[in-house]
LOTOR-259259 format. One record per residue (C-alpha): residue in three letters; x, y, z. Coordinates in nm, 3 decimals, padded with zeros to 5 digits. Each point is the difference from the previous one (the first is absolute). Example, Ala and Ser with C-alpha at 12.3 -4.5 7.8 and 13.67 -1.06 7.14 Angstrom:
REM LOTOR-259259
<site><residu>ala</residu><X>01.230</X><Y>-00.450</Y><Z>00.780</Z></site>
<site><residu>ser</residu><X>00.137</X><Y>00.344</Y><Z>-00.066</Z></site>
//
This chain:
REM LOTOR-259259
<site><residu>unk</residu><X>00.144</X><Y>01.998</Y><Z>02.071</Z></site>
<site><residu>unk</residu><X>-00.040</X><Y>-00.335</Y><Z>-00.188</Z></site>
<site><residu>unk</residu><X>00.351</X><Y>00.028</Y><Z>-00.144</Z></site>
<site><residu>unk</residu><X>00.161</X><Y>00.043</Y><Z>00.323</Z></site>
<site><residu>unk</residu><X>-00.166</X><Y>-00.304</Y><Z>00.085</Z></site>
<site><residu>unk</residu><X>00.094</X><Y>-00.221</Y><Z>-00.312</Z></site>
<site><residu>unk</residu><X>00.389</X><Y>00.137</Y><Z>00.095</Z></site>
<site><residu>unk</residu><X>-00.049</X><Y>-00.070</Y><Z>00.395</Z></site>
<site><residu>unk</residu><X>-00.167</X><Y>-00.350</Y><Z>-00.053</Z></site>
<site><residu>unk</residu><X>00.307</X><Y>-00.075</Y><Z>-00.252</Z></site>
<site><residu>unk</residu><X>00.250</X><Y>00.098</Y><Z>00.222</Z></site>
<site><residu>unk</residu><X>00.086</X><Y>00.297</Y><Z>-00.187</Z></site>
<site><residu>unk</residu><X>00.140</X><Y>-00.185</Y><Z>-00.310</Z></site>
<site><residu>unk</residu><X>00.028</X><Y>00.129</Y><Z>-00.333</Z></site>
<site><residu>unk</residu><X>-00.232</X><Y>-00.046</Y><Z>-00.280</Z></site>
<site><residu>unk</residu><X>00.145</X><Y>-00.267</Y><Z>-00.245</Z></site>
<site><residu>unk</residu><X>-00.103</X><Y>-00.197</Y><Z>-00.301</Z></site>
<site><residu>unk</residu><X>-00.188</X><Y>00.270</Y><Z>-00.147</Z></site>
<site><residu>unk</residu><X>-00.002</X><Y>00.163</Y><Z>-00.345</Z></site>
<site><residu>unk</residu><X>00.227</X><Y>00.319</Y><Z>00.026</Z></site>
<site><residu>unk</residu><X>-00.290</X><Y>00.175</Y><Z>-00.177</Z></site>
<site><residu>unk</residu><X>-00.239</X><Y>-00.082</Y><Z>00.291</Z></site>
<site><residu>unk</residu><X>00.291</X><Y>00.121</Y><Z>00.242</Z></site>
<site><residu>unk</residu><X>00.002</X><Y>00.307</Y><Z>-00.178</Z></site>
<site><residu>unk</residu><X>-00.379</X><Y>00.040</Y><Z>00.032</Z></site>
<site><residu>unk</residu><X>-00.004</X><Y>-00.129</Y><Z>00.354</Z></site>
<site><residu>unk</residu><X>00.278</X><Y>00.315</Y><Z>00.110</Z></site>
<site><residu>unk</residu><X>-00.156</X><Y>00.230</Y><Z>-00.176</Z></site>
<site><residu>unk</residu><X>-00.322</X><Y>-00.044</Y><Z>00.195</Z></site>
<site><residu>unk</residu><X>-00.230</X><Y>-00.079</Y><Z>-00.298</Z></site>
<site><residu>unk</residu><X>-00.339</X><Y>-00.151</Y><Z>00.109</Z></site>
<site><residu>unk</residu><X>-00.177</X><Y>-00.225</Y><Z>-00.236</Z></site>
<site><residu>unk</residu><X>-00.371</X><Y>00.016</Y><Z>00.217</Z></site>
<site><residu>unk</residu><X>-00.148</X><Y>00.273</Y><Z>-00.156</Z></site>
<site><residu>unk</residu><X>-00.342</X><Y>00.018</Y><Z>-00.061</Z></site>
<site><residu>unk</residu><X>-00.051</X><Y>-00.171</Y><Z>-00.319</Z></site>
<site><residu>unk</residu><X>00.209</X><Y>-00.270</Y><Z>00.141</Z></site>
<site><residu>unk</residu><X>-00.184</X><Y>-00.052</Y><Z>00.290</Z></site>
<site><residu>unk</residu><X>-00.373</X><Y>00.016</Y><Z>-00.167</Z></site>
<site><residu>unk</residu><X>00.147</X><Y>-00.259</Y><Z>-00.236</Z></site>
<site><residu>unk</residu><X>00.067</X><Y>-00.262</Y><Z>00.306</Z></site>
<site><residu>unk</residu><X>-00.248</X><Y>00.118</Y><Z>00.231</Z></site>
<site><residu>unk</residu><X>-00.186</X><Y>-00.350</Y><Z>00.038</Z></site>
<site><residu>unk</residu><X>00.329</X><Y>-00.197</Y><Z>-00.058</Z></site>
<site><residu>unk</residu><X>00.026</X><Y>-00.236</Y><Z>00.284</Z></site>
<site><residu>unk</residu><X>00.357</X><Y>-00.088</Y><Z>00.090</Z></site>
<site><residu>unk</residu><X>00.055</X><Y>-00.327</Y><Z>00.268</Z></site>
<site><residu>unk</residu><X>00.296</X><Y>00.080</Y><Z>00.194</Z></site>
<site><residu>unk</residu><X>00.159</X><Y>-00.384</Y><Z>00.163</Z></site>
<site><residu>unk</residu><X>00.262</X><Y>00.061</Y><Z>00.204</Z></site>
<site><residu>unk</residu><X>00.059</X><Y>-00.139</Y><Z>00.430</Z></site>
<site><residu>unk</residu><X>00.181</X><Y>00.310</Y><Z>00.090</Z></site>
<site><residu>unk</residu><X>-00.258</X><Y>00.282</Y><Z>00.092</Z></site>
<site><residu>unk</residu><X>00.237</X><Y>00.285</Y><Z>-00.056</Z></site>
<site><residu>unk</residu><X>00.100</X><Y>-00.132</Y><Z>-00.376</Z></site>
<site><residu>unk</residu><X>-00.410</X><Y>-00.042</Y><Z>-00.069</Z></site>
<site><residu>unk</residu><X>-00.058</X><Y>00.368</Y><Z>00.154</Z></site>
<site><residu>unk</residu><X>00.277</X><Y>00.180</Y><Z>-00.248</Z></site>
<site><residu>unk</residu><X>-00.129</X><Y>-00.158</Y><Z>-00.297</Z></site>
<site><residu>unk</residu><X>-00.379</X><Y>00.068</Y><Z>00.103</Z></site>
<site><residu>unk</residu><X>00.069</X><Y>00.391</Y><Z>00.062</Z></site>
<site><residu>unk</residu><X>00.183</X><Y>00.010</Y><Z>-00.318</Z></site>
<site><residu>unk</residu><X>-00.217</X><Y>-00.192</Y><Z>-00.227</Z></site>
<site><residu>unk</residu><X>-00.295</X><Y>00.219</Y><Z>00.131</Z></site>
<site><residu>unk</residu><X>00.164</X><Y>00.327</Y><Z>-00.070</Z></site>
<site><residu>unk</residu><X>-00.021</X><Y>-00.140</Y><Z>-00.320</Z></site>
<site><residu>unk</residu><X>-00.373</X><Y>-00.038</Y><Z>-00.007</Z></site>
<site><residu>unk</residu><X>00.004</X><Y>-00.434</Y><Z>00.016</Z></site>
<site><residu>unk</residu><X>-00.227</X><Y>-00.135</Y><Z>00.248</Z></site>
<site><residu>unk</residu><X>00.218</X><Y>-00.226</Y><Z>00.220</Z></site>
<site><residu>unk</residu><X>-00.090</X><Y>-00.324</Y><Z>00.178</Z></site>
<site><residu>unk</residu><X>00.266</X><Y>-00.167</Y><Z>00.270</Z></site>
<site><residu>unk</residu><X>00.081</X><Y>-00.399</Y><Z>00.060</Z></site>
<site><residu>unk</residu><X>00.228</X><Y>-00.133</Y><Z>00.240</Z></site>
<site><residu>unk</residu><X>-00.031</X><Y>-00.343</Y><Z>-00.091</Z></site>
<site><residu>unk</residu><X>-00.135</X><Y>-00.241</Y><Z>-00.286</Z></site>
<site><residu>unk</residu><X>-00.337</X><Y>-00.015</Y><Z>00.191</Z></site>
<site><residu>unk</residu><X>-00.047</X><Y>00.377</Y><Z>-00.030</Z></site>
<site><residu>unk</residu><X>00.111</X><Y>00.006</Y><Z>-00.312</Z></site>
<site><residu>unk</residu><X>-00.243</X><Y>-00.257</Y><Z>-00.149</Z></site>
<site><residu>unk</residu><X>-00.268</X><Y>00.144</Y><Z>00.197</Z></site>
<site><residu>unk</residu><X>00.081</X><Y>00.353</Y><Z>-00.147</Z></site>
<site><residu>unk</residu><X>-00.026</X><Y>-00.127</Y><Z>-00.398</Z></site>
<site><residu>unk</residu><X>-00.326</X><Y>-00.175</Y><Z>00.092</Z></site>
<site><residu>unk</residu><X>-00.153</X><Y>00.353</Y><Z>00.152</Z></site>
<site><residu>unk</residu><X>00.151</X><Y>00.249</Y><Z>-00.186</Z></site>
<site><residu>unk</residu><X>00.061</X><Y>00.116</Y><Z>-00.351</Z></site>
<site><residu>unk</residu><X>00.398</X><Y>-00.025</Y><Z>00.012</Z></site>
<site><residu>unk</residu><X>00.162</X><Y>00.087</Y><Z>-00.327</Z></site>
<site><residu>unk</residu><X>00.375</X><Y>-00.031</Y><Z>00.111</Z></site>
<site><residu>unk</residu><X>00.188</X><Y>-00.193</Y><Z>00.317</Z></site>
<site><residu>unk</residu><X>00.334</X><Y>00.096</Y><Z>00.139</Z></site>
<site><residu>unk</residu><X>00.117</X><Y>-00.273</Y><Z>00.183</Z></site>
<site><residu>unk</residu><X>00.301</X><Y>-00.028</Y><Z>00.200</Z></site>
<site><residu>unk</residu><X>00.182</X><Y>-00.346</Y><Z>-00.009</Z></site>
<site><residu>unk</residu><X>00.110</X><Y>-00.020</Y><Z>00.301</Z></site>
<site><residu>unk</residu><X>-00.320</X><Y>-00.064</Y><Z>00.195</Z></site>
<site><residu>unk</residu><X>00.057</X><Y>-00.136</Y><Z>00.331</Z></site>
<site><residu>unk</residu><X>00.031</X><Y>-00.370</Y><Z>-00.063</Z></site>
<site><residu>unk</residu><X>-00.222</X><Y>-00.023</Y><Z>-00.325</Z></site>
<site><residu>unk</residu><X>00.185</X><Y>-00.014</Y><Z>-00.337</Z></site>
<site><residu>unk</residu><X>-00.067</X><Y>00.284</Y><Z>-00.153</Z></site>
<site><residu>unk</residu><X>00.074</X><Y>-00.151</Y><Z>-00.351</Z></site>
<site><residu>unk</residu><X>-00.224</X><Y>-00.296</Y><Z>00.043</Z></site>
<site><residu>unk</residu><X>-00.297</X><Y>00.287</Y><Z>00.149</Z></site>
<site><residu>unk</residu><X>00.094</X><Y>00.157</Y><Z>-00.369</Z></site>
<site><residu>unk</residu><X>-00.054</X><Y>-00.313</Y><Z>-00.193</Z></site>
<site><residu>unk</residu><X>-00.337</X><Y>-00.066</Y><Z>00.250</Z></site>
<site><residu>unk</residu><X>-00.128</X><Y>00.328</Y><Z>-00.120</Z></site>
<site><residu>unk</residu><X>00.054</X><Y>-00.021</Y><Z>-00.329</Z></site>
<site><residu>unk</residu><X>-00.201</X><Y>-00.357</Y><Z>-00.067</Z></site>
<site><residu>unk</residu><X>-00.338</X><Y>00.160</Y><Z>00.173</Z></site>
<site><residu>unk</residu><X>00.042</X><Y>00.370</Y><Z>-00.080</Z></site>
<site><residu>unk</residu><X>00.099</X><Y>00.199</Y><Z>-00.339</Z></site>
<site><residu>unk</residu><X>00.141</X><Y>00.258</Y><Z>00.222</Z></site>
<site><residu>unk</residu><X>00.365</X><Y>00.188</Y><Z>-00.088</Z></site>
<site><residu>unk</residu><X>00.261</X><Y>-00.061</Y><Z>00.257</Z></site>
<site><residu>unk</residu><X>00.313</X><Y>00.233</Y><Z>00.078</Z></site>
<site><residu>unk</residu><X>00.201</X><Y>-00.141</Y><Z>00.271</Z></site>
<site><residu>unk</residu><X>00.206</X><Y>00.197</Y><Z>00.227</Z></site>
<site><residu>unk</residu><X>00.288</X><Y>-00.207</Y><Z>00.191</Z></site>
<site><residu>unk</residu><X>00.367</X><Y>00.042</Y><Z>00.139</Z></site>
<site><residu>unk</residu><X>00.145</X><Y>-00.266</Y><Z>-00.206</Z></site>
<site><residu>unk</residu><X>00.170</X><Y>00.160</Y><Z>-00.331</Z></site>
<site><residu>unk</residu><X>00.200</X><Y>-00.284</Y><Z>-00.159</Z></site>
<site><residu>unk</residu><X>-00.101</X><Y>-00.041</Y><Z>-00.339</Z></site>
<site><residu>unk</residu><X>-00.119</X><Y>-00.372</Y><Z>00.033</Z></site>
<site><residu>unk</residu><X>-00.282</X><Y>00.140</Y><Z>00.275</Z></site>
<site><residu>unk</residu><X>-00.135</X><Y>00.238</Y><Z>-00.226</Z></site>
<site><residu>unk</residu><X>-00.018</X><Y>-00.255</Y><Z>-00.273</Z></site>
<site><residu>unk</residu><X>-00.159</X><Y>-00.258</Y><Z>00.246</Z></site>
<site><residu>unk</residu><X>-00.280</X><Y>00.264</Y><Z>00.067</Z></site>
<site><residu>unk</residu><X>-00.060</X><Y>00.078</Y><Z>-00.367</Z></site>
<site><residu>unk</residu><X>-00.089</X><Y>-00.347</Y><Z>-00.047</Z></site>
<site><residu>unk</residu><X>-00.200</X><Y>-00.058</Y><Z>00.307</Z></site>
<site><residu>unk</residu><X>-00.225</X><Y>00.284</Y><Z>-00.167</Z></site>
<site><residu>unk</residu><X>00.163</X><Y>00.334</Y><Z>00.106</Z></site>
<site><residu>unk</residu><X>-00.086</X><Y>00.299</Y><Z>-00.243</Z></site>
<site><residu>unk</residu><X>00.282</X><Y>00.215</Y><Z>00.165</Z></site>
<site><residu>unk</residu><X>00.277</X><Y>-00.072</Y><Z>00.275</Z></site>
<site><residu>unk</residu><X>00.140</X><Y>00.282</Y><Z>00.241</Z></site>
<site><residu>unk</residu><X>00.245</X><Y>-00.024</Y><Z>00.227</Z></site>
<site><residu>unk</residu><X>00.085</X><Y>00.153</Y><Z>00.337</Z></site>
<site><residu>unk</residu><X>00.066</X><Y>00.313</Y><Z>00.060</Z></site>
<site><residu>unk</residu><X>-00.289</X><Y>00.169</Y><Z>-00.231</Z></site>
<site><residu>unk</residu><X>-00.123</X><Y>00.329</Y><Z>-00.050</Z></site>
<site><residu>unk</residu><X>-00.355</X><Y>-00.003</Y><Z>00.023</Z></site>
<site><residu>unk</residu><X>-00.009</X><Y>00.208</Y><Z>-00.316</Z></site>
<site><residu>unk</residu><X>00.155</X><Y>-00.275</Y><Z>-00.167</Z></site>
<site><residu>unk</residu><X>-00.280</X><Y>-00.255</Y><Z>00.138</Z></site>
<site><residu>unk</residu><X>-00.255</X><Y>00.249</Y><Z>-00.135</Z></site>
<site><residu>unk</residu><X>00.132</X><Y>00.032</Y><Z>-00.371</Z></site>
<site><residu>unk</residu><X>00.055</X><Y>-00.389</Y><Z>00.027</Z></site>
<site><residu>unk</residu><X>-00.391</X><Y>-00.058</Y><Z>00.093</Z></site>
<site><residu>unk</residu><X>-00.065</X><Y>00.262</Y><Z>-00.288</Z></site>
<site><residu>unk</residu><X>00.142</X><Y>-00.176</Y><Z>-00.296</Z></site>
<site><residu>unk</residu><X>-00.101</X><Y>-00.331</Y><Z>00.104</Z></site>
<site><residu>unk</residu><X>-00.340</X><Y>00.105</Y><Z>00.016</Z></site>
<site><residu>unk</residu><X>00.018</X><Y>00.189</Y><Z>-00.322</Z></site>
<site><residu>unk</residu><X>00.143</X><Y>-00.319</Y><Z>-00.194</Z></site>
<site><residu>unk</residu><X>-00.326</X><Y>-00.205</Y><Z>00.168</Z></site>
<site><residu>unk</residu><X>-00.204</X><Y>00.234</Y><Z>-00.135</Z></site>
<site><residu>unk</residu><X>-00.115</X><Y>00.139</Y><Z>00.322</Z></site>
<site><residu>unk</residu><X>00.108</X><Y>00.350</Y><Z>00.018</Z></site>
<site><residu>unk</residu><X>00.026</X><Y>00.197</Y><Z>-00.358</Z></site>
<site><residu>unk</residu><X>00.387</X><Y>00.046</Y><Z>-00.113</Z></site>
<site><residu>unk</residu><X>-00.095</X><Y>00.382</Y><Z>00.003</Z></site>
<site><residu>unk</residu><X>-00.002</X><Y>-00.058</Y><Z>00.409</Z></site>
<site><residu>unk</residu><X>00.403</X><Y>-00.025</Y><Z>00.012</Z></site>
<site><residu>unk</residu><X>00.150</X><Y>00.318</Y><Z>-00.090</Z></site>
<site><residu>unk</residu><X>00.183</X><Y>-00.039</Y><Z>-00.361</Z></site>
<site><residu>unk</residu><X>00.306</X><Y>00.027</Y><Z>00.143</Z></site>
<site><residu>unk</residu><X>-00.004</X><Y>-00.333</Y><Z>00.164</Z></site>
<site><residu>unk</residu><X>-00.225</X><Y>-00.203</Y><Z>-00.257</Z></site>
<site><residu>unk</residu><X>00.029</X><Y>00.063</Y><Z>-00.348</Z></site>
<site><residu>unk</residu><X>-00.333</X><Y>-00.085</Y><Z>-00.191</Z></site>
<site><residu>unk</residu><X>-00.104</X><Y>-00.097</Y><Z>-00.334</Z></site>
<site><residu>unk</residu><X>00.049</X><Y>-00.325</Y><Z>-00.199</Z></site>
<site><residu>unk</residu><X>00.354</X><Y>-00.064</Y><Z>-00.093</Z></site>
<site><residu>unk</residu><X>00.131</X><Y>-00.119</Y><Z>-00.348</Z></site>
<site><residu>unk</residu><X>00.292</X><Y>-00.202</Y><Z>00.066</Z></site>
<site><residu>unk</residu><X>00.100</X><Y>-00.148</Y><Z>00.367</Z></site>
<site><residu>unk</residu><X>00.362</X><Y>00.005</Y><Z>00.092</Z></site>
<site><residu>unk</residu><X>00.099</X><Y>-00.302</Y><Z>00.247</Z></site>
<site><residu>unk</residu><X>00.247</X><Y>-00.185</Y><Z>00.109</Z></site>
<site><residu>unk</residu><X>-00.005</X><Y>-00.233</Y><Z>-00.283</Z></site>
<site><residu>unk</residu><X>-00.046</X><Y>00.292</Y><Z>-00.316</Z></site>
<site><residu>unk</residu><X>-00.298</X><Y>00.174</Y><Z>-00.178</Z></site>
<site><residu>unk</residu><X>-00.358</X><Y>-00.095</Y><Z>-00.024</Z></site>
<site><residu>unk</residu><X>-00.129</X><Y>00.219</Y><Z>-00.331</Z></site>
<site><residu>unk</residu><X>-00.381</X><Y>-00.036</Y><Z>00.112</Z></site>
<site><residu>unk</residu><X>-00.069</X><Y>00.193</Y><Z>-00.339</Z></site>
<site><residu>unk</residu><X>00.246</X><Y>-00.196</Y><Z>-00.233</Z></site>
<site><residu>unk</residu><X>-00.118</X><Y>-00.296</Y><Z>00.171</Z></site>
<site><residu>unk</residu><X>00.409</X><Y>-00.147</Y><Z>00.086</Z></site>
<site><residu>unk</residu><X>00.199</X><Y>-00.073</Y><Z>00.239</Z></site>
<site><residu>unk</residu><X>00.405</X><Y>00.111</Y><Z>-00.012</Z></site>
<site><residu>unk</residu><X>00.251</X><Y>-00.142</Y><Z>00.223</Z></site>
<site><residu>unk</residu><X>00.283</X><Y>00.206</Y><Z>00.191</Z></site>
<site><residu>unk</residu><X>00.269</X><Y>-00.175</Y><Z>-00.236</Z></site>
<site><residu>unk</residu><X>-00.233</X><Y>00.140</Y><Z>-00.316</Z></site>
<site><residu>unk</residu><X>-00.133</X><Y>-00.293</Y><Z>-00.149</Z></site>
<site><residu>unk</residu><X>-00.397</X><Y>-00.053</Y><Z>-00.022</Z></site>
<site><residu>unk</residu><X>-00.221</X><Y>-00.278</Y><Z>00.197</Z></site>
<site><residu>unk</residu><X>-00.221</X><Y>-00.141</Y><Z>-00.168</Z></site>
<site><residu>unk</residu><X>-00.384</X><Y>-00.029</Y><Z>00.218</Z></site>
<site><residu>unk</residu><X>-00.319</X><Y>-00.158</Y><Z>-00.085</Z></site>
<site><residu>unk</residu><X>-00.283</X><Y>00.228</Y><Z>00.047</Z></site>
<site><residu>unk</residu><X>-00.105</X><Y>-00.095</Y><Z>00.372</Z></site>
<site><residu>unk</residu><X>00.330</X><Y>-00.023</Y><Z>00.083</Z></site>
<site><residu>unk</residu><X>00.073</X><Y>00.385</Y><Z>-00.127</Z></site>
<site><residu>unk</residu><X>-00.380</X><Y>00.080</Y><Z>00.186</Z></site>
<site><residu>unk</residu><X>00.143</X><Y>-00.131</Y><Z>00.321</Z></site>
<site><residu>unk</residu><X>00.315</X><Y>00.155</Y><Z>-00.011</Z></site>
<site><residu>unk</residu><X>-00.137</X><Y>00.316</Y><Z>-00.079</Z></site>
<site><residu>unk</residu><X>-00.224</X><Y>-00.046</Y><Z>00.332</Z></site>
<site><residu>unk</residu><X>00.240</X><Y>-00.080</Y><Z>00.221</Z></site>
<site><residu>unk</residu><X>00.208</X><Y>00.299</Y><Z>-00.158</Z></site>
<site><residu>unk</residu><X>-00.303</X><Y>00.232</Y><Z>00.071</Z></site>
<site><residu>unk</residu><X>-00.036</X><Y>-00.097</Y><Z>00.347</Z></site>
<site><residu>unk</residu><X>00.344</X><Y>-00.060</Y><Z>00.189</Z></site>
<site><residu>unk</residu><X>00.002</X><Y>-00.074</Y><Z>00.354</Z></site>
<site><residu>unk</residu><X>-00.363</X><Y>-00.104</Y><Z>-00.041</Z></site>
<site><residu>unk</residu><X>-00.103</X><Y>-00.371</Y><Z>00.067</Z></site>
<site><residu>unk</residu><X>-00.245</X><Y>-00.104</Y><Z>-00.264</Z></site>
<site><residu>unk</residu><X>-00.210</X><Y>-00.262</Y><Z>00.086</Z></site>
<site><residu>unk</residu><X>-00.077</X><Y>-00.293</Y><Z>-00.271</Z></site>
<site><residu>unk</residu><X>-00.342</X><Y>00.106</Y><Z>-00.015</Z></site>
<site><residu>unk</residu><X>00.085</X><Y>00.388</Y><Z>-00.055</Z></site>
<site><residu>unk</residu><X>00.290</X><Y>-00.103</Y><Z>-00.253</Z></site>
<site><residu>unk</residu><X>-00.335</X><Y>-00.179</Y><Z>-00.190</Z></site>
<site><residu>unk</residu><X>-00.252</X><Y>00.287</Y><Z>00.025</Z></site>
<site><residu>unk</residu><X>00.287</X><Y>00.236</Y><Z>-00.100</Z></site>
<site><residu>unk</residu><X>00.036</X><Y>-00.206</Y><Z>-00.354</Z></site>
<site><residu>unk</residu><X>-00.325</X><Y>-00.048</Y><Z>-00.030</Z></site>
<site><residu>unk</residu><X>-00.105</X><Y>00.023</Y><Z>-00.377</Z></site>
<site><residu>unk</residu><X>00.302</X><Y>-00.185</Y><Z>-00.037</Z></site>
<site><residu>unk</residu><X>00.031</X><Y>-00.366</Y><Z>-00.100</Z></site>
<site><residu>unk</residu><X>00.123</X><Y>-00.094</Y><Z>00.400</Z></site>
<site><residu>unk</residu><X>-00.140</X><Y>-00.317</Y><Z>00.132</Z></site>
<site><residu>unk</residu><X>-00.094</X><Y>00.092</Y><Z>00.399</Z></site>
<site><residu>unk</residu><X>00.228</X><Y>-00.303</Y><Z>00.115</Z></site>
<site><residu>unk</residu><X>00.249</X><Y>-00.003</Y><Z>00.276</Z></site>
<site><residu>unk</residu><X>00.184</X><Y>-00.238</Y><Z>-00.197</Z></site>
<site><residu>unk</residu><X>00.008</X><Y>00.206</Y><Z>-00.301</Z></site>
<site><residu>unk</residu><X>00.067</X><Y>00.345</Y><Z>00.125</Z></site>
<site><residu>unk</residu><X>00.282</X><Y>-00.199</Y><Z>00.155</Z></site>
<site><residu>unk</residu><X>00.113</X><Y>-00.086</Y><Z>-00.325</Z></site>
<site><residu>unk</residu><X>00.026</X><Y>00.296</Y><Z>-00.150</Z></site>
<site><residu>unk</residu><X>00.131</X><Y>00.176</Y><Z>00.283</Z></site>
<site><residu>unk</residu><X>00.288</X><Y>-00.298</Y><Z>00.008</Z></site>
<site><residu>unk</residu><X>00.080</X><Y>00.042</Y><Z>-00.362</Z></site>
<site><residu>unk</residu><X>00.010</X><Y>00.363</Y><Z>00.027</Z></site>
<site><residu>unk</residu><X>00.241</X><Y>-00.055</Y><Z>00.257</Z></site>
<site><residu>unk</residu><X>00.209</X><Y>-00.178</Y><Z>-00.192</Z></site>
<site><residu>unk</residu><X>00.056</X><Y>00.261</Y><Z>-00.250</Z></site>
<site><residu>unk</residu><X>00.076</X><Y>00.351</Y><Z>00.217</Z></site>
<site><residu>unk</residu><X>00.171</X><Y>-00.204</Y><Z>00.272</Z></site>
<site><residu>unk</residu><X>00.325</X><Y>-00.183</Y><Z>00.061</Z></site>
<site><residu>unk</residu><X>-00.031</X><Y>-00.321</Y><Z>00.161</Z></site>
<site><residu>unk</residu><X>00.156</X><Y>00.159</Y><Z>00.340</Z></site>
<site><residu>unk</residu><X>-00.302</X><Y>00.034</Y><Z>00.243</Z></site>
<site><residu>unk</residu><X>00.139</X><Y>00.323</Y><Z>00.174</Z></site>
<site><residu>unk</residu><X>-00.002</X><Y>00.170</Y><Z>-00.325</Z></site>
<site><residu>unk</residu><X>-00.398</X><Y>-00.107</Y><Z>-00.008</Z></site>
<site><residu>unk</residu><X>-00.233</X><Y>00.276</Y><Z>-00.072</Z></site>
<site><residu>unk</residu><X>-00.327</X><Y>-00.135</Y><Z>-00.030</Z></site>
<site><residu>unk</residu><X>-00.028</X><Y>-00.154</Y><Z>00.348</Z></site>
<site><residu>unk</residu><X>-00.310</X><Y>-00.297</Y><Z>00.089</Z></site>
<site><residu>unk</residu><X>-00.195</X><Y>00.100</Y><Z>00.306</Z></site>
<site><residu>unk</residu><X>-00.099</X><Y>-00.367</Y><Z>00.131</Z></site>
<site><residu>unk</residu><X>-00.393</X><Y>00.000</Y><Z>-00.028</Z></site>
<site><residu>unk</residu><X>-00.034</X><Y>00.328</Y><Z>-00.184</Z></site>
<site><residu>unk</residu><X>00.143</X><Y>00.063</Y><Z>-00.282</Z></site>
<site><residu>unk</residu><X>00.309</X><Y>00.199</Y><Z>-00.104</Z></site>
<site><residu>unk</residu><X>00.219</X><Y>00.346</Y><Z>00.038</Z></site>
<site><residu>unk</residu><X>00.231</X><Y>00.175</Y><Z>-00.196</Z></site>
<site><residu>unk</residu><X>00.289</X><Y>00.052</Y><Z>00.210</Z></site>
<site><residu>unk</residu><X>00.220</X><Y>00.211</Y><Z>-00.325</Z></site>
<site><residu>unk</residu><X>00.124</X><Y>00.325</Y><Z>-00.002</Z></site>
<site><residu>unk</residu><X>-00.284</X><Y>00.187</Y><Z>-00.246</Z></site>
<site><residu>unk</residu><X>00.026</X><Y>00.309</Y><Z>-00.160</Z></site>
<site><residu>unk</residu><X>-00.221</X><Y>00.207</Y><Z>-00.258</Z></site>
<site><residu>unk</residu><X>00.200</X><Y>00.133</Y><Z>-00.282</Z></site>
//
């Protein structure tokens, strides 16, 4: 069975790092590729990169149980050769690929291809993961996995692209419809209200693109915008389409949710790109 092999190929080691409520799902044998699911991602072409055969194999059978067409790479060649034949809509891409960086591969991809990313890697410490958020990472899991956990994972990353419809992850695991107010790290964004209150209870004061981009980065965590999505996203709105200005804004913004520490940074720069919101987010 493909969970015997997942276990086997892991050495047997227990499955960490992952929300207790997806534990709970996991042991009580609940499948999320029934058919709804899979006619939803039926034509959704997945590009597994990883060197190790057995690794690409696990995540192939599993992803395809799922209904996701899957394409392997074992190398950068392959993998640039697979975007340029296929319609990929997600990459999982190990870091540790033979002698190639697998960061600097991330970064590659993400100045020739508008392509989501969710990288899968041994390395846990919290300055890795942060390092592949801003080399363009949507999502970051670490050895061992459950495949099940790679699957939901690939589901709400595609969902927040736009790619799969939010009705596609069970409710359960993605909770739809616009929010109101945003809880994060730094206090409440009152999207209806139109302010911003801070954890110790006193009220920031935002200019309208500033409170626009906020709200944004609010509504998609985890997500790297680009500088030209951030602009057709506020379109309508008086946002000149310069590097230098979203900069700006983006920089001042800063300045008013953050402190000045740069571990305590939430809205991370992806060199070339654009930005992610690296907060804790949560609808209320």
């Amino acid at each position: 069975m493909l969970l015997d092999k997942v276990f086997e190929y892991f050495g047997g080691q227990a499955i960490v790092r992952l929300p207790q409520l997806l534990l709970d799902q996991i042991r009580r044998g609940e499948s999320f590729a029934d058919e709804a699911m899979k006619a939803a991602s039926d034509q959704t072409h997945i590009l597994v990169v990883d060197d190790e055969p057995e690794l690409r194999e696990v995540l192939r059978q599993g992803l395809e149980a799922e209904g996701f067409v899957v394409v392997e790479a074992a190398n950068k060649a392959a993998l640039f050769r697979c975007l340029n034949a296929h319609p990929i809509k997600l990459i999982t891409l190990d870091l540790g690929l033979g002698r190639q960086d697998g960061l600097e591969l991330a970064l590659a991809i993400r100045a020739a291809h508008n392509v989501p990313i969710i990288m899968i890697t041994g390395r846990d410490a919290p300055l890795d993961r942060v390092a592949g958020l801003e080399r363009g990472a949507d999502d970051y899991i670490t050895k061992p996995f459950h495949i099940r956990e790679v699957s939901i994972r690939v589901r709400s990353v595609l969902v927040r692209y736009g790619i799969l419809d939010g009705d596609s992850i069970p409710s359960r695991i993605l909770k739809s419809g616009a929010a109101q107010k945003y809880a994060f790290d730094s206090g409440v964004l009152d999207v209806h209200k139109r302010e911003l209150k801070k954890t110790d209870g006193a009220f920031v004061e935002l200019t309208e693109t500033e409170f626009r981009v906020l709200e944004l980065f609010l509504k998609h965590p985890g997500r790297v915008l680009s500088r030209d999505e951030i602009t057709q996203m506020l379109k309508g709105h008086d946002w000149a389409p310069l590097d230098r200005m979203i900069d700006g804004h983006v920089a001042r913004l800063r300045r008013k949710i953050e402190t000045a520490s740069e571990e305590s940074r939430m809205i991370k720069s992806v060199r070339g790109v654009g930005y992610v919101f690296t907060g804790n987010v949560q609808p209320v």
